[in-house]
N, C-alpha and C positions, 0 to 999 in steps of 0.2 A: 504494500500500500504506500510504502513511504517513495519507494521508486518512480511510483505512478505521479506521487505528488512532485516531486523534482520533475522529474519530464515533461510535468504541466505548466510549470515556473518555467522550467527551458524553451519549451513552445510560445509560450508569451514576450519572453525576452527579446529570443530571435524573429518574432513577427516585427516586421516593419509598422510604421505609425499607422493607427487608423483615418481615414478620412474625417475628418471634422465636420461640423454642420455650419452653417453662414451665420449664424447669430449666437452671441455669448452673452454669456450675465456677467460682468464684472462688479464684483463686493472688494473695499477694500482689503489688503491682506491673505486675500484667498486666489488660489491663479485662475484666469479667466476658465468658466464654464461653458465651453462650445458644443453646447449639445442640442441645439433649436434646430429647427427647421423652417419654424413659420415664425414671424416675428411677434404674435400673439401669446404664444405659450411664453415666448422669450419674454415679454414685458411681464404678465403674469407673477412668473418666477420673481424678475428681477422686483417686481413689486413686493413681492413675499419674503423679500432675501434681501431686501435696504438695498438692491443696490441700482446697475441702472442696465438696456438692452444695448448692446453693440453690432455690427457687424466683423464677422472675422475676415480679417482682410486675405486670408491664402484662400478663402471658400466665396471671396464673394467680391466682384466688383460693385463700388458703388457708383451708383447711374453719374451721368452727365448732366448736368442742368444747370440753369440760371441764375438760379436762387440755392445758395446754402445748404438749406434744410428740408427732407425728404420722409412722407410720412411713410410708412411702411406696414402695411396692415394684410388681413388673411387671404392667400394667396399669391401672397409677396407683391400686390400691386402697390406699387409706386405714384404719390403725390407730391409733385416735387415743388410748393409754391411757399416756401416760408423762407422771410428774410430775418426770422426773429426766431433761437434757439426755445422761446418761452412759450411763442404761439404753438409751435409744432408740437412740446409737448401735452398744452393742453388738449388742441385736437387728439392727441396719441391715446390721451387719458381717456378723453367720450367715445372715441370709436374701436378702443383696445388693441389699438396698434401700437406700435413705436418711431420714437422720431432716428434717423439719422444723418448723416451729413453726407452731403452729394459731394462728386467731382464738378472742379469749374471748366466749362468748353476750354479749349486753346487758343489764346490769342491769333486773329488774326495775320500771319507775317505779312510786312510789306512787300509790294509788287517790285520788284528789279528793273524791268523795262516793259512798260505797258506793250500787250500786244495789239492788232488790230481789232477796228470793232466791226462785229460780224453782221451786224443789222445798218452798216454805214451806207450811205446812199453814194453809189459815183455811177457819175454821167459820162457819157462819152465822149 
């Protein structure tokens, strides 16, 4: 029995990481909790646990958007309109989602040498 139990510990070791889930509970003190799927249970928790929902950044890009602040509720649909970390989470709180923070688009780069314009008119 005891061998069985070593070989069991060894099979766990040598497994490689498990996959993670996109959304964590972070409490302070305690290492982040990535085991959401949907960002609902993840608020939930982090409700029940003092602390707050995140996204994990190896399991999950956060979207593109204009504004900041993205609400994130069940079936990961994304509202991405809050310029104020305070608004997002009140919506987060009445609709049992969670707020988090989007990526900003790319700056436009500037043009090097205008090319021609396609809709220009020439005469003959």
């Amino acid at each position: 029995m005891k061998r069985i139990g070593l070989m069991l510990v060894g099979a766990f070791l040598l497994a490689g990481p498990a996959a993670a889930a996109p959304y964590c509970v972070k409490v302070t003190g305690i290492p982040d909790q990535c085991l959401y799927v949907d960002p609902v249970s993840c608020q939930r928790e982090a409700n029940r646990a003092g602390g707050r929902c995140t996204t994990n950044a190896r399991e999950f890009e956060a979207p593109v958007a204009a504004q900041p602040y993205c609400l994130a509720t069940a079936g990961n649909v994304m509202s991405c309109v809050y310029a104020v970390h305070a608004d997002c989470e009140t919506d987060a709180k009445r609709q049992g989602g969670t707020c988090i923070a989007s990526k900003r688009p790319a700056s436009p780069q500037p043009v090097a040498q205008p090319g021609q314009d396609p809709f220009a008119v020439t005469r003959p």
